[in-house]
N, CA, C and O atoms as a CHARMM CRD file, in Angstrom:
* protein
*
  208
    1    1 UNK  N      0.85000  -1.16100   0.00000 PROA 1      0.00000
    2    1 UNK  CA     0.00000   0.00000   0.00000 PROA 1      0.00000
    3    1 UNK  C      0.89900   1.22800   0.00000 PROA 1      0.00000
    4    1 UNK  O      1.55800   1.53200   0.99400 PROA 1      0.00000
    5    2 UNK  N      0.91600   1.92800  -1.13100 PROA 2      0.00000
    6    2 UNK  CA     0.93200   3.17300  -0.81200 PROA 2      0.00000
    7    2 UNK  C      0.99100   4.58800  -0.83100 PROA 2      0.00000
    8    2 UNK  O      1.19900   5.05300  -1.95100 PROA 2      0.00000
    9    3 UNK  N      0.87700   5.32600   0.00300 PROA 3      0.00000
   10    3 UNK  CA     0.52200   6.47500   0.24800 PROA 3      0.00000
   11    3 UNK  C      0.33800   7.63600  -0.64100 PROA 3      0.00000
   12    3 UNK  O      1.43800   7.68800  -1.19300 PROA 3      0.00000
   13    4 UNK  N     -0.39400   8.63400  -1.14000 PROA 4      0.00000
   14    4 UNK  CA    -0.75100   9.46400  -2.05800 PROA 4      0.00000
   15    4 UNK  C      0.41600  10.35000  -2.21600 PROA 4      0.00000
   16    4 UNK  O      0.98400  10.47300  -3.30200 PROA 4      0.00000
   17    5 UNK  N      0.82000  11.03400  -1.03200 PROA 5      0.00000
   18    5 UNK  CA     2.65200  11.93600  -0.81600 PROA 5      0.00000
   19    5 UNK  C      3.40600  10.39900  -0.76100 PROA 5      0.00000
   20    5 UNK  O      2.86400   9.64700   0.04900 PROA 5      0.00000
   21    6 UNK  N      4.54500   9.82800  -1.47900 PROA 6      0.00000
   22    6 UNK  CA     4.79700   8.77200  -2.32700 PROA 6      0.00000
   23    6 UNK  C      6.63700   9.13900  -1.30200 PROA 6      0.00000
   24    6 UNK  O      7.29700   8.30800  -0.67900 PROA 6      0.00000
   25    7 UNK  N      6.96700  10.73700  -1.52600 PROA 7      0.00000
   26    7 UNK  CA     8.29800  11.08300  -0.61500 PROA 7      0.00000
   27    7 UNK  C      8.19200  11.09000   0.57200 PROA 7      0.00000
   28    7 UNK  O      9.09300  10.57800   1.23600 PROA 7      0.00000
   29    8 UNK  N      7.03800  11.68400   1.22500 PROA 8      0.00000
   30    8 UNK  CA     6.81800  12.09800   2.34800 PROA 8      0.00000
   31    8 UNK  C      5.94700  11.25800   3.02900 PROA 8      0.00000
   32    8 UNK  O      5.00900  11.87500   3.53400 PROA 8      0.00000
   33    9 UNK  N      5.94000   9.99600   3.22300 PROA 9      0.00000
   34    9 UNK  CA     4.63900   8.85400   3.83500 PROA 9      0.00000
   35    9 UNK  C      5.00600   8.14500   4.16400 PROA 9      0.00000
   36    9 UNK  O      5.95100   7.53700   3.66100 PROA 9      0.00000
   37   10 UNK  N      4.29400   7.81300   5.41600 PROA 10     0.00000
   38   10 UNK  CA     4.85400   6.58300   6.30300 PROA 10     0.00000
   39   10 UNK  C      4.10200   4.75000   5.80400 PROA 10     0.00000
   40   10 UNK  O      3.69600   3.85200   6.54200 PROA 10     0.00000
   41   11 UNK  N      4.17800   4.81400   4.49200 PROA 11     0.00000
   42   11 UNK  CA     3.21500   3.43200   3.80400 PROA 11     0.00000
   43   11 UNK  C      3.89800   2.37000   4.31700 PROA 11     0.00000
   44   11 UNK  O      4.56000   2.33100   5.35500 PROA 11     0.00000
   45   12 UNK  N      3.63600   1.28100   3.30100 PROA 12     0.00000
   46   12 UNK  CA     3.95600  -0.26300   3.59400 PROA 12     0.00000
   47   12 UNK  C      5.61900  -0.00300   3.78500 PROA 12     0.00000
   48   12 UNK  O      6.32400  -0.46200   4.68400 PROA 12     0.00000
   49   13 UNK  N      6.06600   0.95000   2.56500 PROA 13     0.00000
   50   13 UNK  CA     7.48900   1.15800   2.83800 PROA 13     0.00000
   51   13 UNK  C      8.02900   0.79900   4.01600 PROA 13     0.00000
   52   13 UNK  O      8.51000  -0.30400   4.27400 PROA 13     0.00000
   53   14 UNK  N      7.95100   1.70400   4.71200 PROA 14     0.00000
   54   14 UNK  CA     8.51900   1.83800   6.05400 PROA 14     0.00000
   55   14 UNK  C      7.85700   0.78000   7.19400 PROA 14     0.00000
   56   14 UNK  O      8.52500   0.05800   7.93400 PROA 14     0.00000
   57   15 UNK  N      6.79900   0.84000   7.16900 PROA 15     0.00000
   58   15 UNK  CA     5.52100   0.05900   8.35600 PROA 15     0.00000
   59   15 UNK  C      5.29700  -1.91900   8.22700 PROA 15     0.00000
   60   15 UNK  O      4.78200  -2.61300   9.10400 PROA 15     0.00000
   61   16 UNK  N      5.83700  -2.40100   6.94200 PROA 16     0.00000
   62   16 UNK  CA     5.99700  -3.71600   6.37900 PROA 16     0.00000
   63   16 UNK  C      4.45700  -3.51000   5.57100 PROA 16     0.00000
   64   16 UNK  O      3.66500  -2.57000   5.50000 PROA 16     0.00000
   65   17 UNK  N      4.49000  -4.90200   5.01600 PROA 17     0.00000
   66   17 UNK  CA     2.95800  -5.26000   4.38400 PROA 17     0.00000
   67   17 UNK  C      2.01500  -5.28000   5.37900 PROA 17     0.00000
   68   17 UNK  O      2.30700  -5.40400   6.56800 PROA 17     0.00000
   69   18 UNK  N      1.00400  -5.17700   4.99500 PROA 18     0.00000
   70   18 UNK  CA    -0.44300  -5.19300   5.82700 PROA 18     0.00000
   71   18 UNK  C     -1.24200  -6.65700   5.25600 PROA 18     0.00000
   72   18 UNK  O     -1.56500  -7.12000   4.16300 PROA 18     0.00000
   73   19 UNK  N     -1.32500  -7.00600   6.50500 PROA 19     0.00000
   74   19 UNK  CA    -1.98200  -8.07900   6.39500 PROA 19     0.00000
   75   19 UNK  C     -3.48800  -7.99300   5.83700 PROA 19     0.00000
   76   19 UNK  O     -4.30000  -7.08400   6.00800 PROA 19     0.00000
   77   20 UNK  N     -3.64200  -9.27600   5.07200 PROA 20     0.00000
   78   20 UNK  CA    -4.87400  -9.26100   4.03400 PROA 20     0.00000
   79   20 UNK  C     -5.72600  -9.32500   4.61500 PROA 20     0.00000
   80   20 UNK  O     -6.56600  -8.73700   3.93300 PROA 20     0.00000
   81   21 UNK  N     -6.41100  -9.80400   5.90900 PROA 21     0.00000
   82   21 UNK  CA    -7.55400  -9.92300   6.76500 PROA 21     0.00000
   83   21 UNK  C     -7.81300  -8.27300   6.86700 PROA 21     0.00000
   84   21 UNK  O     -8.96700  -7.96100   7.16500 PROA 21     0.00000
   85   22 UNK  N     -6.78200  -7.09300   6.63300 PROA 22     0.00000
   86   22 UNK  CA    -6.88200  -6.11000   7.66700 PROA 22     0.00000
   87   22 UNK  C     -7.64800  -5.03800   5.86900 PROA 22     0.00000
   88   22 UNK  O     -8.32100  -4.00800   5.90400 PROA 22     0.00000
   89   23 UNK  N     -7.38300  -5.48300   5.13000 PROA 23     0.00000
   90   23 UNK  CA    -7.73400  -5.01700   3.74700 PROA 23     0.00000
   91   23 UNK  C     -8.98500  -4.79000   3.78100 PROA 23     0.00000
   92   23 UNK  O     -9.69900  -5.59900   4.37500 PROA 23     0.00000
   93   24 UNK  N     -9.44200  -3.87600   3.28500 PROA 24     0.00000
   94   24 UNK  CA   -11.56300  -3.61000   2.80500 PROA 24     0.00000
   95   24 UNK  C    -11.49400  -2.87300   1.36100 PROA 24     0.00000
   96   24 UNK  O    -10.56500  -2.44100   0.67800 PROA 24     0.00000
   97   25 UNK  N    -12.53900  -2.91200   1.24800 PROA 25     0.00000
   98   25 UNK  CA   -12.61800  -2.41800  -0.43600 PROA 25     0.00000
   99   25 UNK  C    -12.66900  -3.35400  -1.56800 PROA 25     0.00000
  100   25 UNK  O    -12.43800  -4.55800  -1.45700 PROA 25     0.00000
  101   26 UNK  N    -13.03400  -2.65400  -2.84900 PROA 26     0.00000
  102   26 UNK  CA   -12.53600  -3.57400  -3.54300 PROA 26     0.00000
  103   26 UNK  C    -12.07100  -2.48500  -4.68900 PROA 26     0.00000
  104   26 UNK  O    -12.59700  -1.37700  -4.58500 PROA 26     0.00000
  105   27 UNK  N    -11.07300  -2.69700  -5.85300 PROA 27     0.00000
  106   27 UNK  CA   -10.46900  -2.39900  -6.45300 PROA 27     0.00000
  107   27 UNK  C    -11.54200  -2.16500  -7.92400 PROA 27     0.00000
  108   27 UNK  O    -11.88400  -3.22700  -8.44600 PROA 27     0.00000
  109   28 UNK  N    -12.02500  -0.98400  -8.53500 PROA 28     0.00000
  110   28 UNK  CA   -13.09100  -0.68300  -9.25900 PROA 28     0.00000
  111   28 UNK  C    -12.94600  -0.61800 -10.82200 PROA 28     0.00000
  112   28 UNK  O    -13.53600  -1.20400 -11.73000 PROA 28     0.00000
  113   29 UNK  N    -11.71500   0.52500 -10.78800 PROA 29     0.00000
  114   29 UNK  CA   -11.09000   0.73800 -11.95300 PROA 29     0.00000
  115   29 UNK  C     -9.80900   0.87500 -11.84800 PROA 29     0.00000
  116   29 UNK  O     -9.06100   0.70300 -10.88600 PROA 29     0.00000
  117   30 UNK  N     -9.57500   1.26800 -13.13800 PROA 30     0.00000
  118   30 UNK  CA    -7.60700   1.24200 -13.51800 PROA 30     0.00000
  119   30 UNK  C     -7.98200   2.77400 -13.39900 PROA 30     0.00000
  120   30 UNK  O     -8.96300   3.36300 -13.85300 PROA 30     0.00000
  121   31 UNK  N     -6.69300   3.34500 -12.50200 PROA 31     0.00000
  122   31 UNK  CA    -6.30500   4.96800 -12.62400 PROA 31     0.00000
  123   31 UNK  C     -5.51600   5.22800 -13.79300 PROA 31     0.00000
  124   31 UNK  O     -5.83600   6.08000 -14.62100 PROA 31     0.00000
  125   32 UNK  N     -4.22400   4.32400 -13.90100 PROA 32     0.00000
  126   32 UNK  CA    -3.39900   4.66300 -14.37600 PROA 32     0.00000
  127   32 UNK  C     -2.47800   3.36600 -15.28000 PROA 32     0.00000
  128   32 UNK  O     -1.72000   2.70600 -14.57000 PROA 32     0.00000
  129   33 UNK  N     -2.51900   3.06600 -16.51400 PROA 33     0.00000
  130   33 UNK  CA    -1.52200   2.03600 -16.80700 PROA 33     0.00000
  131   33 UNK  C     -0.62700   2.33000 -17.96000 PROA 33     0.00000
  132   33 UNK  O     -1.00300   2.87500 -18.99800 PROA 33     0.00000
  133   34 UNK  N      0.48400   1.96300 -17.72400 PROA 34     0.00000
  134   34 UNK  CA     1.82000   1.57400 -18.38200 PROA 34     0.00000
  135   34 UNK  C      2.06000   0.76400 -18.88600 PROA 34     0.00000
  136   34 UNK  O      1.36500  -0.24900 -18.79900 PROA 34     0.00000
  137   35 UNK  N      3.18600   0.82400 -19.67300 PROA 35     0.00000
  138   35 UNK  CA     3.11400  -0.92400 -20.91000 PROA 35     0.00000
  139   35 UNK  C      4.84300  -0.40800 -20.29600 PROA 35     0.00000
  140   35 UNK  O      5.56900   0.55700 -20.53500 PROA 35     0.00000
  141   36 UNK  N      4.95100  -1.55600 -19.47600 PROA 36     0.00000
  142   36 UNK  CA     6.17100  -1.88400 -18.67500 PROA 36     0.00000
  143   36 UNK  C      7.22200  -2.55600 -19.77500 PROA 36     0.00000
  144   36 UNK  O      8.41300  -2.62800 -19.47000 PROA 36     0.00000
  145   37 UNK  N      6.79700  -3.00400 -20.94700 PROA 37     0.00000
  146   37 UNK  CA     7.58400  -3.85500 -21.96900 PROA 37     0.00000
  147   37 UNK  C      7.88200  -2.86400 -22.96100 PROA 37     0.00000
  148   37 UNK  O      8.88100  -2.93600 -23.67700 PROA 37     0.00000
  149   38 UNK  N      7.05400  -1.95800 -23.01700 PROA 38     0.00000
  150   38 UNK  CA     7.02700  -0.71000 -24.11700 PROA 38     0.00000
  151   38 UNK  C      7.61700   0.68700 -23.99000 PROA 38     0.00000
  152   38 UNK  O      7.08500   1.64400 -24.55300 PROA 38     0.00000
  153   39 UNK  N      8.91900   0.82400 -23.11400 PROA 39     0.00000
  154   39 UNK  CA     9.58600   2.23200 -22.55900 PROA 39     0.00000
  155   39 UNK  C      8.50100   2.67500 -21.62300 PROA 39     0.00000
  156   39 UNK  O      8.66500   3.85400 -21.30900 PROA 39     0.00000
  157   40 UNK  N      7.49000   2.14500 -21.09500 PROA 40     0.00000
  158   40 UNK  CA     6.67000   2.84500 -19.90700 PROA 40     0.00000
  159   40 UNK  C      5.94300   4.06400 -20.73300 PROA 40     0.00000
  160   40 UNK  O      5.81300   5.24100 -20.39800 PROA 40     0.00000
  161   41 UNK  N      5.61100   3.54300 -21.65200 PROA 41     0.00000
  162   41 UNK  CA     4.76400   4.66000 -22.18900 PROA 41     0.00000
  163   41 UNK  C      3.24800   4.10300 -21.74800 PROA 41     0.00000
  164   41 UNK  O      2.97900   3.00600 -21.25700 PROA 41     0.00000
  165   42 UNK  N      2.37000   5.17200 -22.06700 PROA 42     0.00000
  166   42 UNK  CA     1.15900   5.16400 -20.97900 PROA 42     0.00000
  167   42 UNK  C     -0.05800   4.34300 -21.83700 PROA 42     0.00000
  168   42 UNK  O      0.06200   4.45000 -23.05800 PROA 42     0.00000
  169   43 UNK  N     -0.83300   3.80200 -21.51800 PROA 43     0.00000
  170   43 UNK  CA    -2.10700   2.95900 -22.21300 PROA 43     0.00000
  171   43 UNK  C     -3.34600   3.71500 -22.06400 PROA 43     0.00000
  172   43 UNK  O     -4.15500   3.68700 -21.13700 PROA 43     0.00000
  173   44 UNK  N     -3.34800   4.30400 -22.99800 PROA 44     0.00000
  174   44 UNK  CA    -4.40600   5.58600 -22.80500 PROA 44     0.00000
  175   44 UNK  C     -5.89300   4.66500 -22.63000 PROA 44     0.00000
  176   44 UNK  O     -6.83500   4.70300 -21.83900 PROA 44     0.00000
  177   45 UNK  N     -5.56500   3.90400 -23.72300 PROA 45     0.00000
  178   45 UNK  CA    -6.92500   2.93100 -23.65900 PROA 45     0.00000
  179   45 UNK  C     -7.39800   2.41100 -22.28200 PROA 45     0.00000
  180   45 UNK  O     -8.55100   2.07400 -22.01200 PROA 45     0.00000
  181   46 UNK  N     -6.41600   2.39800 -21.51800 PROA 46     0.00000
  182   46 UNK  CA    -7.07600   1.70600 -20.29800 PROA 46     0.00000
  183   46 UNK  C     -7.21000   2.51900 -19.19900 PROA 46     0.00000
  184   46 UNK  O     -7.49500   2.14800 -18.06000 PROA 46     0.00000
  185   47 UNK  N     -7.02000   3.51600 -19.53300 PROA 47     0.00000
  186   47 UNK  CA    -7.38700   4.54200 -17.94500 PROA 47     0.00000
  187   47 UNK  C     -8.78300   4.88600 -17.97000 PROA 47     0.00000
  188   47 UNK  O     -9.40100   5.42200 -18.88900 PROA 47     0.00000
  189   48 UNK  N     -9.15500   4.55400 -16.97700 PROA 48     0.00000
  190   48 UNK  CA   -10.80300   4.24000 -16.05600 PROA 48     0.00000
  191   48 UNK  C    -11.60500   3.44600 -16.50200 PROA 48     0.00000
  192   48 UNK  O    -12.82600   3.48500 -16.35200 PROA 48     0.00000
  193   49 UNK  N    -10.63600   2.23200 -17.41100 PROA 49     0.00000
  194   49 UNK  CA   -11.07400   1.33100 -17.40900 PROA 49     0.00000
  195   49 UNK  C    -11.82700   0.28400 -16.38200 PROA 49     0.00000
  196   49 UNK  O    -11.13400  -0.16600 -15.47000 PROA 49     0.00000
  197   50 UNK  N    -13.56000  -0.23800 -16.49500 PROA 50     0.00000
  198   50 UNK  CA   -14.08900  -0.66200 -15.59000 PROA 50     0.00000
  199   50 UNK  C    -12.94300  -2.08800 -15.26600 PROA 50     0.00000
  200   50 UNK  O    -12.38300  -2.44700 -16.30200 PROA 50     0.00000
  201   51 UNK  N    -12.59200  -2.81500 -14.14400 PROA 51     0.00000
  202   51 UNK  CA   -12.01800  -3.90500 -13.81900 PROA 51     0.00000
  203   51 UNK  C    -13.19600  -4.89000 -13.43800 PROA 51     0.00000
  204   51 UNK  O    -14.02600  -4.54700 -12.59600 PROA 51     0.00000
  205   52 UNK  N    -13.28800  -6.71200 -14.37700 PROA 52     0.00000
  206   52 UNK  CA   -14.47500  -7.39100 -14.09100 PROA 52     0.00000
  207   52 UNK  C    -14.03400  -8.16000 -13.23900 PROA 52     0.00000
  208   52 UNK  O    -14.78000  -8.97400 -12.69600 PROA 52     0.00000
C-alpha cells in the first residue's frame, strides 16, 4: 500500500505489508496504466477502465 505523498509517507514502505484480513474495499477501476515492456509509455486505452 501506498501512500498518495509517495516522498513524504509513512506506507507499507517503512511500516511492512499489511496483512490481508486487515484489507476492505474492492479495487473498481484502472487509474493509471503503463506498458512496462514498451519504454513505460502510458495505455491511454485503459485509464478508467471498468475492472471485471
Amino acid at each position: 500500500m501506498l501512500g498518495d505523498n509517495r516522498d513524504n509517507s509513512a506506507d507499507s514502505r517503512y511500516i511492512g505489508l499489511v496483512p490481508r484480513h486487515l484489507l476492505i474495499g474492492k479495487a473498481a477501476r484502472v487509474l493509471v496504466s503503463v506498458d512496462i515492456l514498451g519504454l513505460w509509455l502510458p495505455r491511454l486505452e485503459r485509464f478508467g477502465q471498468a475492472l471485471v
